[in-house]
mmCIF file of the N, C-alpha and C atoms, coordinates in Angstrom:
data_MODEL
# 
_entry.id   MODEL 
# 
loop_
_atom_site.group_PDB 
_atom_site.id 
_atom_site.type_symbol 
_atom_site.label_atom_id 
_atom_site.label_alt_id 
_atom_site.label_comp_id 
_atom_site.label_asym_id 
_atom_site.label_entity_id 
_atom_site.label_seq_id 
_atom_site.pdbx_PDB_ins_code 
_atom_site.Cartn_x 
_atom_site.Cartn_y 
_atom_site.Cartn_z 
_atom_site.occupancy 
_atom_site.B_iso_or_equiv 
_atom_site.pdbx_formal_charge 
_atom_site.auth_seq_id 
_atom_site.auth_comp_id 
_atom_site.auth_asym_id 
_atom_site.auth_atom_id 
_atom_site.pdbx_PDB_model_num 
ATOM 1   N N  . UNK A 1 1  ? 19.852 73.187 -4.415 1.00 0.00 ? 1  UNK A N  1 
ATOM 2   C CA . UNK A 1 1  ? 20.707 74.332 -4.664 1.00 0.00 ? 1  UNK A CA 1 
ATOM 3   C C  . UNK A 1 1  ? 22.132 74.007 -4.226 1.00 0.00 ? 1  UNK A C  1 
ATOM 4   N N  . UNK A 1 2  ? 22.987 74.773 -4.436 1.00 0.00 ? 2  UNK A N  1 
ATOM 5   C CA . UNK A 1 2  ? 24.423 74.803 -4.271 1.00 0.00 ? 2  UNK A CA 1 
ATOM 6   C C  . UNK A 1 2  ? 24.796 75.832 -2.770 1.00 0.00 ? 2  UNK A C  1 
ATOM 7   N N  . UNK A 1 3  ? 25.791 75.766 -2.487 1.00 0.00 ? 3  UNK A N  1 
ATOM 8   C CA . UNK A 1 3  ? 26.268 76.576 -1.530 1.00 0.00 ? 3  UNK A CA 1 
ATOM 9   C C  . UNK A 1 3  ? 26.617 78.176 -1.677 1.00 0.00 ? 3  UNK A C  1 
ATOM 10  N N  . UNK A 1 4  ? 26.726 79.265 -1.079 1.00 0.00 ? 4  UNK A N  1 
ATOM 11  C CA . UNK A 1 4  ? 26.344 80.518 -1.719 1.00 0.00 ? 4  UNK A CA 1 
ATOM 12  C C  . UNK A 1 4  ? 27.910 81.110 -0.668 1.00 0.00 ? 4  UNK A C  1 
ATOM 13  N N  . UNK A 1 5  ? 28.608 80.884 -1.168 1.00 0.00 ? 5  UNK A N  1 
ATOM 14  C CA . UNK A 1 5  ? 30.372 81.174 -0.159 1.00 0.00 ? 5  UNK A CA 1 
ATOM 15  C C  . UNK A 1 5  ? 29.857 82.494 0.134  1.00 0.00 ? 5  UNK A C  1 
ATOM 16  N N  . UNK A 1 6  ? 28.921 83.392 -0.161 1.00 0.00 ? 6  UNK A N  1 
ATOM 17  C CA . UNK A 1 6  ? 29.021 85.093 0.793  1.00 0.00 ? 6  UNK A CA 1 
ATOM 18  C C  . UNK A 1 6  ? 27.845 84.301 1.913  1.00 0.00 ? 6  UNK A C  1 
ATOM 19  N N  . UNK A 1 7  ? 27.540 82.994 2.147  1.00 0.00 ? 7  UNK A N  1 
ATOM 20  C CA . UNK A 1 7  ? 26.697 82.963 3.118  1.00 0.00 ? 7  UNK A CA 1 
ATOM 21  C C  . UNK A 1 7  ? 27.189 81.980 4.562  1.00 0.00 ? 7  UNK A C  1 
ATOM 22  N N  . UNK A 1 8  ? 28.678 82.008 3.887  1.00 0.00 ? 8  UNK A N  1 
ATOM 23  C CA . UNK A 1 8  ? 29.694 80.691 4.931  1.00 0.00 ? 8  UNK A CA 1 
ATOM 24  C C  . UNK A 1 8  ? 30.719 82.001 5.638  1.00 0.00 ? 8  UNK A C  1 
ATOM 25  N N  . UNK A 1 9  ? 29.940 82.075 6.953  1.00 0.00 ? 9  UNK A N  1 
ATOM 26  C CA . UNK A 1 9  ? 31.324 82.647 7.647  1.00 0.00 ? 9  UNK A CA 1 
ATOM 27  C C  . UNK A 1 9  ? 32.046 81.987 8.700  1.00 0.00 ? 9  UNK A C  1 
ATOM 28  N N  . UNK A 1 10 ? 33.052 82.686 9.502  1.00 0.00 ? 10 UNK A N  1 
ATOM 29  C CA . UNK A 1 10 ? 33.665 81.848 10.150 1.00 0.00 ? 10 UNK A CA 1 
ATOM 30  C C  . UNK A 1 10 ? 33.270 82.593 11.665 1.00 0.00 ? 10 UNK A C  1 
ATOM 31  N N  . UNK A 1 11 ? 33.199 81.663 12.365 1.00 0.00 ? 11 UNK A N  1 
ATOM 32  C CA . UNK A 1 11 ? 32.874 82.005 14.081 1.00 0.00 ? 11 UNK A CA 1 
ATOM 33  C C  . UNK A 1 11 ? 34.150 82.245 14.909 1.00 0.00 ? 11 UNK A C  1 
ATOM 34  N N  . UNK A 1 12 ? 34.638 81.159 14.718 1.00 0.00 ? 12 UNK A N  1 
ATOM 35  C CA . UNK A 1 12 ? 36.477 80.719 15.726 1.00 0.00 ? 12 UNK A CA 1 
ATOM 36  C C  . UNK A 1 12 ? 36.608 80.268 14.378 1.00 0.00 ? 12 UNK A C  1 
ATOM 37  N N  . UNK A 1 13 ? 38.130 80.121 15.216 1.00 0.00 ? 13 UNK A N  1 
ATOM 38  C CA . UNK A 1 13 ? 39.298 79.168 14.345 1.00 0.00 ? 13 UNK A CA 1 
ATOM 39  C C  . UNK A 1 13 ? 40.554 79.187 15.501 1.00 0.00 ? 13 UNK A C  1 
ATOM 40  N N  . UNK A 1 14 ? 40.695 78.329 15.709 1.00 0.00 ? 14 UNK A N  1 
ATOM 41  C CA . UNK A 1 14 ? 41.901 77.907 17.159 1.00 0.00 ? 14 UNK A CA 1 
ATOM 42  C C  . UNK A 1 14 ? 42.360 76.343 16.521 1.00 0.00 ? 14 UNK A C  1 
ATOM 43  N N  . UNK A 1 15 ? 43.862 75.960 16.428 1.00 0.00 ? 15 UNK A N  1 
ATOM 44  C CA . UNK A 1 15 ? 44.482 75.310 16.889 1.00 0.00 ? 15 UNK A CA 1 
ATOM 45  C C  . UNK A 1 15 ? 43.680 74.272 15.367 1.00 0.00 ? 15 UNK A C  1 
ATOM 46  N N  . UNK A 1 16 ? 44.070 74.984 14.276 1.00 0.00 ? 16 UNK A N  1 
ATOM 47  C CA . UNK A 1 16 ? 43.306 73.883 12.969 1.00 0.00 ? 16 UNK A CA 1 
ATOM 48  C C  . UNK A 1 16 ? 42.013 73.461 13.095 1.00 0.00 ? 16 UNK A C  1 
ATOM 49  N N  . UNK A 1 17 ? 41.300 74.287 13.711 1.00 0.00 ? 17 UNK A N  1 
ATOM 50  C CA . UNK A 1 17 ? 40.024 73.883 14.138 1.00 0.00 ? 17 UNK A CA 1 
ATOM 51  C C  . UNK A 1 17 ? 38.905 74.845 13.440 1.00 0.00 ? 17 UNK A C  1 
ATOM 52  N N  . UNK A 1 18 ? 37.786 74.693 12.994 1.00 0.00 ? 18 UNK A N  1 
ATOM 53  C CA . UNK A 1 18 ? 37.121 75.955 12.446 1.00 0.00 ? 18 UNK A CA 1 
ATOM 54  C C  . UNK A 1 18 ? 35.599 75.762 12.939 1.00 0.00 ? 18 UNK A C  1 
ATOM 55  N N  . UNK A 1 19 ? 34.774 76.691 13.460 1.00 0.00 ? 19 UNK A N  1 
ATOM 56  C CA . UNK A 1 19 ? 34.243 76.655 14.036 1.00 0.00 ? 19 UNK A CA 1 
ATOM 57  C C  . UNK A 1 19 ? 32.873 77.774 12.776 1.00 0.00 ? 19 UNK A C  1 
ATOM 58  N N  . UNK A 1 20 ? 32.109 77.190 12.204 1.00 0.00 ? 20 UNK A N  1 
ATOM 59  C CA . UNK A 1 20 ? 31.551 77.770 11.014 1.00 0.00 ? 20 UNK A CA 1 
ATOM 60  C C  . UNK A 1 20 ? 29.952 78.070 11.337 1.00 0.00 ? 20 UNK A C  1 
ATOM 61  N N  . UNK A 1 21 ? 29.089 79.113 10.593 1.00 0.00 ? 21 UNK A N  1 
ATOM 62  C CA . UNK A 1 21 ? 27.769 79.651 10.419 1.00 0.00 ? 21 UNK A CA 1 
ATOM 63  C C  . UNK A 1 21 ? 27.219 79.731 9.069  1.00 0.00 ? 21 UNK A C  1 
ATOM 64  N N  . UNK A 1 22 ? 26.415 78.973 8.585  1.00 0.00 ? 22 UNK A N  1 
ATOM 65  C CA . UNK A 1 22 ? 26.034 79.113 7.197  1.00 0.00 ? 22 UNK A CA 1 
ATOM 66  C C  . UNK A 1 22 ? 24.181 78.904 7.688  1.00 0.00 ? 22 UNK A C  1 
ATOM 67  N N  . UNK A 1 23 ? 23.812 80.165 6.525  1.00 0.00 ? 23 UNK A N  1 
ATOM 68  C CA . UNK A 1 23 ? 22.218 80.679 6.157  1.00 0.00 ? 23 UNK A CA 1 
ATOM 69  C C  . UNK A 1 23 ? 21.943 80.561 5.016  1.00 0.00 ? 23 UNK A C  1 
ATOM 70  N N  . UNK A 1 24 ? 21.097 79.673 4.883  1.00 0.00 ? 24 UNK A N  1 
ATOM 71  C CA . UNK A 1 24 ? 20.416 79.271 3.651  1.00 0.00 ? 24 UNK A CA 1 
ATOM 72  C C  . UNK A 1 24 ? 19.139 79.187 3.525  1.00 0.00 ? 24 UNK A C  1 
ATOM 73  N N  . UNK A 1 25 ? 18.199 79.312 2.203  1.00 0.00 ? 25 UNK A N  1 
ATOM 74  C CA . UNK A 1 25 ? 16.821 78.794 2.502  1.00 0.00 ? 25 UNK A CA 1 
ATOM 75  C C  . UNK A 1 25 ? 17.139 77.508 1.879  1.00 0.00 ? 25 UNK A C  1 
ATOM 76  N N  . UNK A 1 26 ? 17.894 76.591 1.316  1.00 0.00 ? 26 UNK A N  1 
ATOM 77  C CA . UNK A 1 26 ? 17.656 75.448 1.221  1.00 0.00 ? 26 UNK A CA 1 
ATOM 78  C C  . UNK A 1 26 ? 17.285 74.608 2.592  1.00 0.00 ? 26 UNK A C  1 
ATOM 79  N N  . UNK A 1 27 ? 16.392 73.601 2.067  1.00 0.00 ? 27 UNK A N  1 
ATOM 80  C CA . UNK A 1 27 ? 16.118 72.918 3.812  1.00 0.00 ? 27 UNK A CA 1 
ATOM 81  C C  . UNK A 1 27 ? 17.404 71.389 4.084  1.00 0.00 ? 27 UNK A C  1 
ATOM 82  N N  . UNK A 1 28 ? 18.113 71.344 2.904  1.00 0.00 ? 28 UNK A N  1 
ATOM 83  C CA . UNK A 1 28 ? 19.243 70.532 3.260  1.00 0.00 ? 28 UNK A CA 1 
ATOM 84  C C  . UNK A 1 28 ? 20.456 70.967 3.079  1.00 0.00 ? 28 UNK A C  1 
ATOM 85  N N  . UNK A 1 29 ? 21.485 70.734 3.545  1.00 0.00 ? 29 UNK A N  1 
ATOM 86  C CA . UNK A 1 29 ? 22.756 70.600 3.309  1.00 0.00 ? 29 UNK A CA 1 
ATOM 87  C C  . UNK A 1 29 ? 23.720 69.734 3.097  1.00 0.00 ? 29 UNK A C  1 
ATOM 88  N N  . UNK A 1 30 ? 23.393 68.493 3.263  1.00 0.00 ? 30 UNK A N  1 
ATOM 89  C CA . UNK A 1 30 ? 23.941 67.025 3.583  1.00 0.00 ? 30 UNK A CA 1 
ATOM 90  C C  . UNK A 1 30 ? 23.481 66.516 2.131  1.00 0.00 ? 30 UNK A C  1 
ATOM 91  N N  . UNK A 1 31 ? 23.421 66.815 1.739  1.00 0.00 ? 31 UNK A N  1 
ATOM 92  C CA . UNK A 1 31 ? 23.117 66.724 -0.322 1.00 0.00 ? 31 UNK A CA 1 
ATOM 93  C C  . UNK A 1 31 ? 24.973 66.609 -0.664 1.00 0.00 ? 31 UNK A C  1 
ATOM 94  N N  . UNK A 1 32 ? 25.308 65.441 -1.615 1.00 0.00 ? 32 UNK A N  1 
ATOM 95  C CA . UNK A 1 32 ? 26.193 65.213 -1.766 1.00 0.00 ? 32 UNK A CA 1 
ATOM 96  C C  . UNK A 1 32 ? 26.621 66.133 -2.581 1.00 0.00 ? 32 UNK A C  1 
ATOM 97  N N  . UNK A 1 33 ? 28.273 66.683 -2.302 1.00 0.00 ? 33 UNK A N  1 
ATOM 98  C CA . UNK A 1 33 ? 28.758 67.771 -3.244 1.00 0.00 ? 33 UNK A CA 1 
ATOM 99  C C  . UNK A 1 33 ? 27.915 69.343 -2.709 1.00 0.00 ? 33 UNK A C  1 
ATOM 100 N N  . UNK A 1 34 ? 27.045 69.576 -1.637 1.00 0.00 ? 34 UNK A N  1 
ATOM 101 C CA . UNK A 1 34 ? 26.841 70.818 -1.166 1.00 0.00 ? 34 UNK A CA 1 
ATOM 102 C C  . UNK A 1 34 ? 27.960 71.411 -0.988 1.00 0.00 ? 34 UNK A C  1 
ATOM 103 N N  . UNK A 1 35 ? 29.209 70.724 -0.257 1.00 0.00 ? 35 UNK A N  1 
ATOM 104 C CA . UNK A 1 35 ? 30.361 72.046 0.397  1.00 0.00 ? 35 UNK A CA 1 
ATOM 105 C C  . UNK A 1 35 ? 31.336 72.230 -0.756 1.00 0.00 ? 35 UNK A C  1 
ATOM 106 N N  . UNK A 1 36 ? 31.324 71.532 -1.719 1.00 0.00 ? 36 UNK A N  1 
ATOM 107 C CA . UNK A 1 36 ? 32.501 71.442 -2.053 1.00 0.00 ? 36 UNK A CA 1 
ATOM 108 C C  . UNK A 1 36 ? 33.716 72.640 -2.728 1.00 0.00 ? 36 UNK A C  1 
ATOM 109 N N  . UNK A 1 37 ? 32.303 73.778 -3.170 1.00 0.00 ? 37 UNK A N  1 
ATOM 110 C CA . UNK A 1 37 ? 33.015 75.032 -3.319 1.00 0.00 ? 37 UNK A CA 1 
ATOM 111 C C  . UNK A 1 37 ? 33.826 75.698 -2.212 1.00 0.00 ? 37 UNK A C  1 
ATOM 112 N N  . UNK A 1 38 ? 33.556 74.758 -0.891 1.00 0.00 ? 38 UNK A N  1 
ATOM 113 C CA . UNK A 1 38 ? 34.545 75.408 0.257  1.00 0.00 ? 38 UNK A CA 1 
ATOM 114 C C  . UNK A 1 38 ? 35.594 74.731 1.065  1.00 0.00 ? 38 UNK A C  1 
ATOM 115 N N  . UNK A 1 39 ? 35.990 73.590 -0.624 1.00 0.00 ? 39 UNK A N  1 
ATOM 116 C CA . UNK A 1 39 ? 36.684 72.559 0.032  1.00 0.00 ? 39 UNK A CA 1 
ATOM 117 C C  . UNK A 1 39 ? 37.807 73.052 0.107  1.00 0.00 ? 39 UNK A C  1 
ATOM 118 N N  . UNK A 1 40 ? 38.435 73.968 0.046  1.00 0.00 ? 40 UNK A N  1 
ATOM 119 C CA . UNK A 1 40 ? 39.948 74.709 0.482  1.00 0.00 ? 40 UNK A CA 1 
ATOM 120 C C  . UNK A 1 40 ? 40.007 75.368 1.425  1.00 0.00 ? 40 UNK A C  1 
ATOM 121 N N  . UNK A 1 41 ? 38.716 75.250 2.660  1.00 0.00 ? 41 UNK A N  1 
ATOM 122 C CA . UNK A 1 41 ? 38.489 75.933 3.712  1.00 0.00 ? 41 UNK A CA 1 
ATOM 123 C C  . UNK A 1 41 ? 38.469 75.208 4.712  1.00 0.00 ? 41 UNK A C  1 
ATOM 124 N N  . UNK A 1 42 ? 37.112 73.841 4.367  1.00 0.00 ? 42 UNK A N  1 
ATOM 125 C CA . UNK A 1 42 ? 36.881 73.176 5.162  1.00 0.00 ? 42 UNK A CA 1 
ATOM 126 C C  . UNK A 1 42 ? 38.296 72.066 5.546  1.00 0.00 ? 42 UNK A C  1 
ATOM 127 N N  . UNK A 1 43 ? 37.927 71.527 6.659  1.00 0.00 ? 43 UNK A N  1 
ATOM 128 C CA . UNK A 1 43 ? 38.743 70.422 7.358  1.00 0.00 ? 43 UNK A CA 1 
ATOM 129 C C  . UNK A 1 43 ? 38.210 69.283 8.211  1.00 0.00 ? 43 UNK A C  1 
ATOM 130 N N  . UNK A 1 44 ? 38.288 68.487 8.547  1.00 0.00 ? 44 UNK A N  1 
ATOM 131 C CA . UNK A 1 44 ? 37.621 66.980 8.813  1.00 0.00 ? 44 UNK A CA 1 
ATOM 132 C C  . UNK A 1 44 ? 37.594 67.535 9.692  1.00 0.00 ? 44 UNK A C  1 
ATOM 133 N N  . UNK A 1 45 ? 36.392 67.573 10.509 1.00 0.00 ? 45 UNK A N  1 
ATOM 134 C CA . UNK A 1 45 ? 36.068 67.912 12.400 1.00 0.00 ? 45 UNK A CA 1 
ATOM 135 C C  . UNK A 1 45 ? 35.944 69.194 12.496 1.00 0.00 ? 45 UNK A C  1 
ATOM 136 N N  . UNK A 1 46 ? 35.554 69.732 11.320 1.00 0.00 ? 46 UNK A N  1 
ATOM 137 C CA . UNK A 1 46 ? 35.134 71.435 11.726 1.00 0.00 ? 46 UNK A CA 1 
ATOM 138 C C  . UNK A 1 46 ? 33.607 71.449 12.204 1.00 0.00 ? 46 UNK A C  1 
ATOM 139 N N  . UNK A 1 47 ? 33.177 71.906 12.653 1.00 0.00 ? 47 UNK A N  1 
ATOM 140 C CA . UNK A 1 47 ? 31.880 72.318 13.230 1.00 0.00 ? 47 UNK A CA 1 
ATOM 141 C C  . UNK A 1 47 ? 30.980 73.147 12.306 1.00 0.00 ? 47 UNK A C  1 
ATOM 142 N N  . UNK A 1 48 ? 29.691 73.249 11.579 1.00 0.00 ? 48 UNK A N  1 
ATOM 143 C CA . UNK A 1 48 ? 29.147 73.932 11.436 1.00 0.00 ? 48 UNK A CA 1 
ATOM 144 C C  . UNK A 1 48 ? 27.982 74.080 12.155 1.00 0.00 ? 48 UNK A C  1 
ATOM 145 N N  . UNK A 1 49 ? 27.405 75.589 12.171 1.00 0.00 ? 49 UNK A N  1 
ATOM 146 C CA . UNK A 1 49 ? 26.113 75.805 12.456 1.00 0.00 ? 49 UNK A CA 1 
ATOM 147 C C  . UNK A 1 49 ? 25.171 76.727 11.574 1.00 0.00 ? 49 UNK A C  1 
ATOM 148 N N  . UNK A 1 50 ? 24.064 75.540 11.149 1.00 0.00 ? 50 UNK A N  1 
ATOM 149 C CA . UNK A 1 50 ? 23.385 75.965 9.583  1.00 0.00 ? 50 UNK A CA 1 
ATOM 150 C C  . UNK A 1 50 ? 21.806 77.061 9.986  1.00 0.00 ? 50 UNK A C  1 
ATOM 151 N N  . UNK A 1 51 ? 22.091 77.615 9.729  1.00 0.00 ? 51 UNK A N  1 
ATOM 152 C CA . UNK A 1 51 ? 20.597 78.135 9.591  1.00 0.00 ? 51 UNK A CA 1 
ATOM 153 C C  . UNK A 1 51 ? 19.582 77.547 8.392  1.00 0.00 ? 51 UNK A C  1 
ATOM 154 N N  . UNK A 1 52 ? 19.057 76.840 8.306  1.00 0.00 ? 52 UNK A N  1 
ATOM 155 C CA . UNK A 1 52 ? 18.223 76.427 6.648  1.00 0.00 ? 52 UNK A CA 1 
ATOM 156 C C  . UNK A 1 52 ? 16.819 76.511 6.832  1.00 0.00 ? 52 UNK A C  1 
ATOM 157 N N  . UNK A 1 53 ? 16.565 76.474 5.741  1.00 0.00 ? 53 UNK A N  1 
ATOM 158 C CA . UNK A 1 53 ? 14.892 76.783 4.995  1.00 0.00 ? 53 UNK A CA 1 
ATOM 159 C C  . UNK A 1 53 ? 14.457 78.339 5.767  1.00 0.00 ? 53 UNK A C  1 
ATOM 160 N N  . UNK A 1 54 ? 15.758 79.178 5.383  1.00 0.00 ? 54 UNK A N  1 
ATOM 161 C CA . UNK A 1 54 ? 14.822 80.545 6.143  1.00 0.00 ? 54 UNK A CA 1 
ATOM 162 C C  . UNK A 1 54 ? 13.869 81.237 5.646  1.00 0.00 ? 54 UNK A C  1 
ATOM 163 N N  . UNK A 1 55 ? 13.353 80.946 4.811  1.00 0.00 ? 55 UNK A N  1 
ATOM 164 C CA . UNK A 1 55 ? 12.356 81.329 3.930  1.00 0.00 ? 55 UNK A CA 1 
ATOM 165 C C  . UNK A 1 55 ? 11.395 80.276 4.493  1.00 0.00 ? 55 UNK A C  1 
ATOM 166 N N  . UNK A 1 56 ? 11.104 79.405 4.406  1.00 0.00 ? 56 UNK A N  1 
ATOM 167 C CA . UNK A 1 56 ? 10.566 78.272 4.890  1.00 0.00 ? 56 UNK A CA 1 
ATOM 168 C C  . UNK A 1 56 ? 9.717  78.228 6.217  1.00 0.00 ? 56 UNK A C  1 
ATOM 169 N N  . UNK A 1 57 ? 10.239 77.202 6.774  1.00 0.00 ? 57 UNK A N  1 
ATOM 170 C CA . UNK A 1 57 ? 10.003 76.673 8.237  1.00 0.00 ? 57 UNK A CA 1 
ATOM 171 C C  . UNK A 1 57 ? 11.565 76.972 8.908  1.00 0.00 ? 57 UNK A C  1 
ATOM 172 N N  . UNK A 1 58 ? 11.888 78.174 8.936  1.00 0.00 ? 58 UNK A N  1 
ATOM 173 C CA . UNK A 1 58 ? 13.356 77.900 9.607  1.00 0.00 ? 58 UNK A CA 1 
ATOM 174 C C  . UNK A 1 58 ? 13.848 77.190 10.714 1.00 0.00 ? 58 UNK A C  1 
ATOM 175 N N  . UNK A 1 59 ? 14.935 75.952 10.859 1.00 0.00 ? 59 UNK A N  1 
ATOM 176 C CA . UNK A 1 59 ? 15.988 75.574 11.350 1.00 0.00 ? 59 UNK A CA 1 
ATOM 177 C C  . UNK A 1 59 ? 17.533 75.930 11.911 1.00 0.00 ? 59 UNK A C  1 
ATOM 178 N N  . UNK A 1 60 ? 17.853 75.613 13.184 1.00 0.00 ? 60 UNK A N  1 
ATOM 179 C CA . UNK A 1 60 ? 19.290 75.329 13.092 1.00 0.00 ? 60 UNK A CA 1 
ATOM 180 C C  . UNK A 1 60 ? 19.707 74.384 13.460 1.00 0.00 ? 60 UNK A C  1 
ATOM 181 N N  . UNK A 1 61 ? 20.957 73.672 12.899 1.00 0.00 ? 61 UNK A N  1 
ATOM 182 C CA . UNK A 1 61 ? 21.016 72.759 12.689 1.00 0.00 ? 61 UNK A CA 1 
ATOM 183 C C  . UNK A 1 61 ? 22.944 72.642 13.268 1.00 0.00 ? 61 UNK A C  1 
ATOM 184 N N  . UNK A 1 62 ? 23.159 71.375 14.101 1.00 0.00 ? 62 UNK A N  1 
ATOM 185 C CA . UNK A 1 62 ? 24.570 71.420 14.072 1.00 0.00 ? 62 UNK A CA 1 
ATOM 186 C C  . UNK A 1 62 ? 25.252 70.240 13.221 1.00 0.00 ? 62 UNK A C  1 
ATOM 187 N N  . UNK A 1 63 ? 26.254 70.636 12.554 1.00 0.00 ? 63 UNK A N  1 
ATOM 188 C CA . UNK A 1 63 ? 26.976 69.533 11.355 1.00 0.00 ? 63 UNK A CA 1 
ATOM 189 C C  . UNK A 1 63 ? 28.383 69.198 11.621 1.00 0.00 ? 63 UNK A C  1 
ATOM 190 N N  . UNK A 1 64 ? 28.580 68.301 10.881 1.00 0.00 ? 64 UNK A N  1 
ATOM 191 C CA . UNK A 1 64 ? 30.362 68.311 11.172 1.00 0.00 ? 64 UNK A CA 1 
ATOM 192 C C  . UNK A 1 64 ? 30.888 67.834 10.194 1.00 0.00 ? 64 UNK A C  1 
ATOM 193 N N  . UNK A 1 65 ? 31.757 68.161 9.761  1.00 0.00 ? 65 UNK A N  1 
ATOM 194 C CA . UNK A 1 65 ? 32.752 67.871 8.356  1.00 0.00 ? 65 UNK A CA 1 
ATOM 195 C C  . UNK A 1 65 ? 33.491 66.273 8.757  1.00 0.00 ? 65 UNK A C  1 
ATOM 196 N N  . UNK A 1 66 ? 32.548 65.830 8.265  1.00 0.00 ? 66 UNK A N  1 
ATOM 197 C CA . UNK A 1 66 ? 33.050 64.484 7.886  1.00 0.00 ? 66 UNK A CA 1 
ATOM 198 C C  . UNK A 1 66 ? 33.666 63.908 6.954  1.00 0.00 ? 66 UNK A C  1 
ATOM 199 N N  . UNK A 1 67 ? 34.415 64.466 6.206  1.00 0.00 ? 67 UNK A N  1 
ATOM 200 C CA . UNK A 1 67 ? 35.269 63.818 4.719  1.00 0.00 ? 67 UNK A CA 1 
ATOM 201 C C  . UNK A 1 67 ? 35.510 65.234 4.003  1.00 0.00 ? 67 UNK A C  1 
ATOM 202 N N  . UNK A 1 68 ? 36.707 65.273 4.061  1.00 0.00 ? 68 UNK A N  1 
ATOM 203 C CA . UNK A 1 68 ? 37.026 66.221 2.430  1.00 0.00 ? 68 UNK A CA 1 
ATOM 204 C C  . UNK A 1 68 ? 38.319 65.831 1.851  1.00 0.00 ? 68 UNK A C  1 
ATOM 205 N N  . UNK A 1 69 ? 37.914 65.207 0.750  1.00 0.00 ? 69 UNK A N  1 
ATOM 206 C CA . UNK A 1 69 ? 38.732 64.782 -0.114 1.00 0.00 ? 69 UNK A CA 1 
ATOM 207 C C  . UNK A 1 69 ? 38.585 64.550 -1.519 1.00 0.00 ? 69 UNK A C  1 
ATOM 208 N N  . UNK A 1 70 ? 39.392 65.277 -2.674 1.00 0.00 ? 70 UNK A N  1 
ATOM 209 C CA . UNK A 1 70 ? 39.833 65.448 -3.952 1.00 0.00 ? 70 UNK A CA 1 
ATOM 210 C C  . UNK A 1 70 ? 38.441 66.583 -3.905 1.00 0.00 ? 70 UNK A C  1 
ATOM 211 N N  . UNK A 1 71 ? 38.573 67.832 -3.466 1.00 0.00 ? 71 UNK A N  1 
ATOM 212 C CA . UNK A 1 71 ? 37.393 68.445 -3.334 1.00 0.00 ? 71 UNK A CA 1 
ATOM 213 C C  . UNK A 1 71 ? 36.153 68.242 -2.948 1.00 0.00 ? 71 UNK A C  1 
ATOM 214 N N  . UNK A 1 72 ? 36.196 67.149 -2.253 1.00 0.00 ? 72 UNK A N  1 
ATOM 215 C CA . UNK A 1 72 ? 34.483 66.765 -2.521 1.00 0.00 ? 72 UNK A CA 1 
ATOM 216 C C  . UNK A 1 72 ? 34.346 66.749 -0.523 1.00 0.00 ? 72 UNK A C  1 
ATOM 217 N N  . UNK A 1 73 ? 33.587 67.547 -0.516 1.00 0.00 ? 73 UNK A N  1 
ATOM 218 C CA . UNK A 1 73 ? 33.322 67.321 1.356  1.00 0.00 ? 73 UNK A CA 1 
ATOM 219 C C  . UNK A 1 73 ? 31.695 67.122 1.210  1.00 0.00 ? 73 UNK A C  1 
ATOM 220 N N  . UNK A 1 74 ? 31.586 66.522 2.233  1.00 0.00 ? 74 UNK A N  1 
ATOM 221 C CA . UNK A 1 74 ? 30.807 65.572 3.249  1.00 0.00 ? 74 UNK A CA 1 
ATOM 222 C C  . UNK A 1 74 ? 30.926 65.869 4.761  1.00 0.00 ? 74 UNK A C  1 
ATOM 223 N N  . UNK A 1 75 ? 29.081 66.363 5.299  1.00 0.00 ? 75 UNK A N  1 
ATOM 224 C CA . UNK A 1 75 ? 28.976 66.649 6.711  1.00 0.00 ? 75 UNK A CA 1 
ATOM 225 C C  . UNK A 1 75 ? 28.108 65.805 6.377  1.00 0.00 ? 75 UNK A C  1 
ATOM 226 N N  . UNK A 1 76 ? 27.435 65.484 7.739  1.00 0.00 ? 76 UNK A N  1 
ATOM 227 C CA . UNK A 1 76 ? 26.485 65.300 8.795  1.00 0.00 ? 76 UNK A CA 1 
ATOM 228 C C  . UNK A 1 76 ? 25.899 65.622 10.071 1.00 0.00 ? 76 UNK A C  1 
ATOM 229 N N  . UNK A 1 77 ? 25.028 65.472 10.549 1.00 0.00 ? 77 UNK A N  1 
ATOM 230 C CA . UNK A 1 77 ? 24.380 66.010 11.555 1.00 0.00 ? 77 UNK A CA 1 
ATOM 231 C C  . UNK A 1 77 ? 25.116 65.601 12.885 1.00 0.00 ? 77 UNK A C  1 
ATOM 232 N N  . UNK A 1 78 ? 25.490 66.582 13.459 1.00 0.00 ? 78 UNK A N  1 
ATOM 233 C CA . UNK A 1 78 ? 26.748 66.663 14.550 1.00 0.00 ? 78 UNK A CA 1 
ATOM 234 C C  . UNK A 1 78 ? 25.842 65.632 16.122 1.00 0.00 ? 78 UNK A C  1 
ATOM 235 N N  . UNK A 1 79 ? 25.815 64.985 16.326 1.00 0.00 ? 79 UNK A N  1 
ATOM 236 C CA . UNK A 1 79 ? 24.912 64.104 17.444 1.00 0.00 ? 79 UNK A CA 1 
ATOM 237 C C  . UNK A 1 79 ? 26.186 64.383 18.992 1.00 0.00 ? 79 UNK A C  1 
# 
């Protein structure tokens, strides 16, 4: 599935920094081209925190915006 923007809100935001909450029942997000409908939002080193597969086996999950560029963003799992 794709990303659902009424399900991306924002937590903080300090100092170019964004601090994000997204709920999904997909069980991934790290699927290439997932953010990219929120690539005029996102920023390299923003933080998310995913809720996924809530329908499912629900997860949360922490991510981090690793690449956004010519629209196209890229997270991974925040370690």
């Amino acid at each position: 599935m794709a990303l659902k923007l009424t399900d991306l809100s924002v937590l903080a935001y300090a100092n170019n920094f964004t601090l994000w909450h997204y709920r999904t029942t997909d069980n991934a997000v790290t699927t290439a081209g997932y953010f990219n409908n929120a690539s005029d939002m996102m920023s390299i080193g923003d933080l998310l925190i995913a809720n996924i597969d809530t329908d499912g086996t629900p997860l949360t999950k922490f991510y981090i915006v690793t690449g956004n560029a010519n629209n196209v963003v890229t997270v991974a799992v925040y370690s």
